[in-house]
C-alpha positions in Angstrom: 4.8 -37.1 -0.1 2.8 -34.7 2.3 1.2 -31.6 0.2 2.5 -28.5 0.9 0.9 -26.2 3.4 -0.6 -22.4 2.5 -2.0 -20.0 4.9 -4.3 -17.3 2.8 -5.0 -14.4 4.5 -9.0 -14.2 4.0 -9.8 -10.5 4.4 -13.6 -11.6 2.8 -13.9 -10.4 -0.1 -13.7 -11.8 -3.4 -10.6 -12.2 -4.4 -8.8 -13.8 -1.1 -11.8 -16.6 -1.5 -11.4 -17.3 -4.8 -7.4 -17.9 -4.0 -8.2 -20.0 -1.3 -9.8 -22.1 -3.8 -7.4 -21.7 -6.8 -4.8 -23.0 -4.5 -6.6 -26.0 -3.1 -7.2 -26.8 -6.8 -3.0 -26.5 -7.4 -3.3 -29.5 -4.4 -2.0 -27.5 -1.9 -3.4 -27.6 1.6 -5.1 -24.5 2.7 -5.5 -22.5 5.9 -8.1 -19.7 6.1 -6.6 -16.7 7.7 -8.6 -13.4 9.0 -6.0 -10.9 10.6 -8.1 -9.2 13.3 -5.7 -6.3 12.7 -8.4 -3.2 14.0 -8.3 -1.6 17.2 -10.7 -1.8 20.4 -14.3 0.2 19.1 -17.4 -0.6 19.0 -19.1 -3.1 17.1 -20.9 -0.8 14.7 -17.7 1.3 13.7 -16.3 -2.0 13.0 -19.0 -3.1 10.7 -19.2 0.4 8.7 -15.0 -0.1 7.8 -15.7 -3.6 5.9 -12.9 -4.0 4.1 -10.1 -5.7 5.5 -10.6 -4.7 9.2 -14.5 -4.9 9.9 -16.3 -7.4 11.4 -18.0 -8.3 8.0 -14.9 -9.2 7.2 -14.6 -12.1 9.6 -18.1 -13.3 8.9 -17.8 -13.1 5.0 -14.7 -15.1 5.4 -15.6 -17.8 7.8 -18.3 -18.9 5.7 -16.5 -18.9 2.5 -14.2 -21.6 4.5 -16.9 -23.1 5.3 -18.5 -23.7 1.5 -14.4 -24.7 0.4 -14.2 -27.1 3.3 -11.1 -25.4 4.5 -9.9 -24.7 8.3 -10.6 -21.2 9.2 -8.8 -19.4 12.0 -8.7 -15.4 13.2 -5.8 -14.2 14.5 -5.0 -11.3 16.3 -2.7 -8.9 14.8 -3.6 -5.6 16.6 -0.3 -4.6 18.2 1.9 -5.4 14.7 -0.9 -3.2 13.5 -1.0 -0.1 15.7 3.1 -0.2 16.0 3.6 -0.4 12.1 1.0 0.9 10.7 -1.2 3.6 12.4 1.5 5.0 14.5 3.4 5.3 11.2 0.8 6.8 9.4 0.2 9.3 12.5 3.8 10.2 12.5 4.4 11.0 9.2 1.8 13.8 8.6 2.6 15.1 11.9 5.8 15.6 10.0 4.5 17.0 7.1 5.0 13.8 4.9 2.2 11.5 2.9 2.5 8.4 3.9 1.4 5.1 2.2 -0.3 2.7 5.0 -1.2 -0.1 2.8 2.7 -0.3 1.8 3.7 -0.7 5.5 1.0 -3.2 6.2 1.8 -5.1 3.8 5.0 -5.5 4.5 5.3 -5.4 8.6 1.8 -7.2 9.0 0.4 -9.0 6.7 4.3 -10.7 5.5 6.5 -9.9 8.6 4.0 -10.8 11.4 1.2 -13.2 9.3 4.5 -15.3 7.9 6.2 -15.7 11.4 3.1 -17.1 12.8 2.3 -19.6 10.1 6.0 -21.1 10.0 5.4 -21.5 13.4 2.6 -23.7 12.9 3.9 -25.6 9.6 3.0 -23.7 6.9 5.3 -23.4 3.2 3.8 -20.7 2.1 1.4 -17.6 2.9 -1.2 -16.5 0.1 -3.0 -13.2 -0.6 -5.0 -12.4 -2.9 -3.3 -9.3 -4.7 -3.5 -9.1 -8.3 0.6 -9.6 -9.1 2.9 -12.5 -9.4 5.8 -13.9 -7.6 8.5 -15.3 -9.9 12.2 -16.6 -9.0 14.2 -14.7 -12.2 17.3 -16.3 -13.8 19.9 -14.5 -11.6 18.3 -16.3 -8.5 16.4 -13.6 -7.1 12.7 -13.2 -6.4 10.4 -10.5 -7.6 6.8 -9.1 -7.8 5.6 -8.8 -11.6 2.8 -7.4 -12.6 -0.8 -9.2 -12.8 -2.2 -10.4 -16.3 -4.2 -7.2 -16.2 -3.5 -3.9 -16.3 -6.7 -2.7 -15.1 -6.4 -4.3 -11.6 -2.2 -4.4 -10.9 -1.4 -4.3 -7.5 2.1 -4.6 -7.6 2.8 -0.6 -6.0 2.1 -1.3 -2.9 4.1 -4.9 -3.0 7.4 -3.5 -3.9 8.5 -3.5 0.1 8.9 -7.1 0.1 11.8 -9.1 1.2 13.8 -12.3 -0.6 12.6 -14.2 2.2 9.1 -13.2 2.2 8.8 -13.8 -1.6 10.2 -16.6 -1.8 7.6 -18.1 0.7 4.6 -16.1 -1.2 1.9 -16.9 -3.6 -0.2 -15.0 -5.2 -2.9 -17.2 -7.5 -5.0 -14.8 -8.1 -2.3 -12.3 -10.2 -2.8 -14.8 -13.2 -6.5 -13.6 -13.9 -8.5 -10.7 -14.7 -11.1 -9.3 -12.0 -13.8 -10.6 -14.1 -12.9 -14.2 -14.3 -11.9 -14.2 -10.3 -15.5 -13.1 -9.7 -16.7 -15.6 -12.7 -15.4 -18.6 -10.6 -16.7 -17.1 -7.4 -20.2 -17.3 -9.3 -19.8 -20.4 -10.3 -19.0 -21.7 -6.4 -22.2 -20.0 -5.5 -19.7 -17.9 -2.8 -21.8 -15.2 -1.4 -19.2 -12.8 -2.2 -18.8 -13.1 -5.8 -20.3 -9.7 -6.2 -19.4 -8.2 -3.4 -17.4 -4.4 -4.0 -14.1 -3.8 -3.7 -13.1 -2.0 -0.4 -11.4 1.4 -1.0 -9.2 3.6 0.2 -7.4 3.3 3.8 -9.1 1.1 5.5 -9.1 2.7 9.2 -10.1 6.0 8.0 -13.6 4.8 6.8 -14.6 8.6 6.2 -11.5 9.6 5.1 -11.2 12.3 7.0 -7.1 12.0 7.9 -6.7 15.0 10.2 -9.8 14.0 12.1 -8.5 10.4 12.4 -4.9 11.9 14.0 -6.6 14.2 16.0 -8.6 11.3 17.8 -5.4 8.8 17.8 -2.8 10.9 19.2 -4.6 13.4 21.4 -3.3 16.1 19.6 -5.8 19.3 18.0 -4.4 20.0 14.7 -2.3 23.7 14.8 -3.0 26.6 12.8 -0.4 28.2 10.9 0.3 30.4 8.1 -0.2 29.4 4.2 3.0 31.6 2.4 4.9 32.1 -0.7 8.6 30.2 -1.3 10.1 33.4 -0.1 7.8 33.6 2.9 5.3 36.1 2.0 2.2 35.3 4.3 -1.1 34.7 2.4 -3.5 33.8 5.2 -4.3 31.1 7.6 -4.3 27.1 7.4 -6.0 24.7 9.5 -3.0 22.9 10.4 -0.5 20.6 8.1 -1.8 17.7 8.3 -4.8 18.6 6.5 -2.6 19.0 3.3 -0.3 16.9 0.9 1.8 18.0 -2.3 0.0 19.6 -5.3 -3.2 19.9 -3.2 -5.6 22.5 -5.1 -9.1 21.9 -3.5 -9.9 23.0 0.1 -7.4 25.7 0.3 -9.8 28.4 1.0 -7.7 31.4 -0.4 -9.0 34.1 -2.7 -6.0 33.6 -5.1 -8.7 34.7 -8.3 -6.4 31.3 -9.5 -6.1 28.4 -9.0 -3.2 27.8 -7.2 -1.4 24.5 -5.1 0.2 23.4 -2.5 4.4 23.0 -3.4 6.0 22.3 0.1 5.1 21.4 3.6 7.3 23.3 6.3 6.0 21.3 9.6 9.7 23.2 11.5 8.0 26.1 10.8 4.1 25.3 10.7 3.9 26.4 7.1 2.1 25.4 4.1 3.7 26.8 0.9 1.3 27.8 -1.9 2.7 28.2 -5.4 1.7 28.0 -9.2 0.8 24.5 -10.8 4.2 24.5 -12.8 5.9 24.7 -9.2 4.8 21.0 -8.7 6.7 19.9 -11.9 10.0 18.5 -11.4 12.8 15.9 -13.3 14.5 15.3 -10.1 13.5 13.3 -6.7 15.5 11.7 -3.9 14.8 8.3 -2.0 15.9 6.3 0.8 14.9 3.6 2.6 15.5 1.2 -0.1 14.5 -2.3 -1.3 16.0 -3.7 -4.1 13.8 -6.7 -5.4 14.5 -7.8 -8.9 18.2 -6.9 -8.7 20.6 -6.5 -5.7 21.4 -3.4 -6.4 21.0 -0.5 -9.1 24.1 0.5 -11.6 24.4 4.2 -12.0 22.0 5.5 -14.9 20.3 2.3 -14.8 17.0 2.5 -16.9 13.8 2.2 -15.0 10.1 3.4 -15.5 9.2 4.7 -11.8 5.7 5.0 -10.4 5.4 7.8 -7.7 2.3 7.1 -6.7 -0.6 4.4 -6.8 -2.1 5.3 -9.7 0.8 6.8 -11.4 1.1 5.0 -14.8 5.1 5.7 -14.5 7.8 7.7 -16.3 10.9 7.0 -18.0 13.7 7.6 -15.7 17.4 7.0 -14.4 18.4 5.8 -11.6 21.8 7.3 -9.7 22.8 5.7 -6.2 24.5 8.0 -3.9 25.8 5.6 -1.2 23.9 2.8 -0.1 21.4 4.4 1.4 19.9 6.5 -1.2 19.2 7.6 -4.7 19.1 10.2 -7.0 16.0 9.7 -9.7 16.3 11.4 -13.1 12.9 11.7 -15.2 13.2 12.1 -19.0 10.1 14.6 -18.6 8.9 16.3 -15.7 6.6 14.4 -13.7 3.8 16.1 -11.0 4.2 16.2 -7.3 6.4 14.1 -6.4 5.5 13.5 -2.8 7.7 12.7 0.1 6.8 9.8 2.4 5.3 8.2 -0.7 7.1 5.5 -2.3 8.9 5.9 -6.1 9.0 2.3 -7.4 11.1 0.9 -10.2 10.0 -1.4 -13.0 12.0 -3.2 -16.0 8.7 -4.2 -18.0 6.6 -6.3 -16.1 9.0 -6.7 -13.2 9.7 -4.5 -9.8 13.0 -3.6 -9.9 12.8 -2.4 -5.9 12.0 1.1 -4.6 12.2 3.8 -1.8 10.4 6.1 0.3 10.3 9.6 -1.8 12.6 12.1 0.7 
């Protein structure tokens, strides 16, 4: 009986490489992937981003193929990228939202696109190395659950995931803690074994968002007017994508408080400063769902829900209204609930599904 075939997506860093060798040890055979996902620049830009996108990347990767014995290929994922990601992410704060790029990746490149391609050529399976874990439940249906750790749980920005792309994922990795991954990468003498983790988004190396936009779309960012709810000018902003729900630094204004941002008003060119109890609510609404662990949610169905990446989640309920969206009811208030950011719904350990925050 032939071995079943898995294509890991190598971004190299330390925990791809050591999947690539956990799953060769399970006897599967393995394909070393590098998605060449970044756009035309020049060499050195791409060297400074690391990460998943640099060219450090490629070479990190290639030669931990190299030590496992395993085939090694890059492939080019560039247009998936700029369509689903960076135009995405450009659009969104030109609307006044906060998007979450790593969410989109990972659902329209590195599944959608990176799983097309490797059926093509064979492949069972495609392997990352996020720390989280696919299981099939009783009820038939596949879902993300979170990593043996706390500490490192990647299962946030997972929760976009189809059925079909689950059920043709694995995810070694989400069975160890950090330390033991880079414990066996010692051990294998793989060059990366210490190397850091990369941070934030990866094609805005110096974070600066607005600058990035600026450059991408051709468009200079457009002053308008910070205000009160009720419309009271306060002074001037630099432009609304240079802000995001329950923002308190970098607002410039001689308050004699500290006060936040509450609401983005890109039909108007506003930014709407406020008090820090105004970014305190019970109530948010989502849409754009994906129901993962279930089919669908019952009305006042029980859920904890992250709203962000490093939310440790609240207590809520869950009320569809339609299809298409629902209505989320926190047993406390929770702080800046975001729109274009994703609330995602766990039962314990497992992702229930989620939405983007309206």
């Amino acid at each position: 009986m032939s071995r079943k075939k898995a294509v890991i997506g190598m971004s190299g860093g330390v925990d791809s490489s050591v999947a690539a060798w956990l799953l060769k040890e399970q006897g599967y055979e393995v394909i070393g992937v590098t998605m060449q996902i970044w756009q035309d620049e020049a060499e050195e830009i791409q060297e400074e981003n690391g990460g998943c996108c640099g060219l450090s990347a490629v070479d990190d990767a290639r030669r931990v193929a190299a030590q496992l014995d395993i085939p090694y290929y890059v492939m080019n994922f560039k247009a998936d990228f700029k369509k689903n990601v960076i135009d995405y992410f450009t659009a969104e704060y030109l609307a006044g939202r906060t998007p979450n790029p790593c969410i989109a990746c990972n659902r329209y490149v590195k599944w959608e696109a990176l799983l097309k391609r490797s059926l093509e050529i064979g492949a069972d399976y495609i392997a990352t190395g996020h720390y989280a874990r696919v299981e099939q439940l009783a009820n038939g249906r596949f879902a993300i659950r979170h990593s043996v750790t706390a500490a490192k749980d990647q299962t946030y920005a997972l929760y976009n995931l189809t059925q079909d792309q689950l059920s043709h994922t694995l995810m070694p990795v989400g069975a160890y803690s950090k330390d033991e991954i880079r414990k066996f990468a010692e051990q294998l003498g793989l060059r990366v074994a210490s190397k850091p983790d990369s941070q934030e988004i990866c094609f805005v190396p110096d974070q600066d968002y607005a600058g990035f936009i600026e450059r991408t779309t051709g468009k200079a960012s457009v002053p308008g007017n910070f205000v009160l709810a009720d419309g009271t000018v306060l002074g001037r902003h630099k432009g609304i994508i240079h802000y995001t729900i329950g923002q308190r630094r970098g607002l410039g204004l001689p308050m004699g408080r500290r006060v936040v941002v509450t609401e983005i008003r890109p039909e108007t060119n506003e930014v709407v400063i406020g008090e820090q109890e105004d970014v305190y609510t019970r109530t948010l609404y989502a849409d754009r769902l994906n129901y993962m662990a279930e089919p669908s949610f019952e009305s006042g169905r029980k859920a904890i829900a992250k709203i962000r990446y490093n939310h440790r989640g609240s207590p809520c309920r869950i009320y569809p209204e339609g299809t298409e969206r629902v209505r989320v009811e926190f047993e406390e208030p929770v702080r800046a609930v975001t729109p274009g950011q994703a609330a995602v719904f766990y039962d314990g350990d497992y992702v229930l599904g989620g939405g983007t925050i309206l």
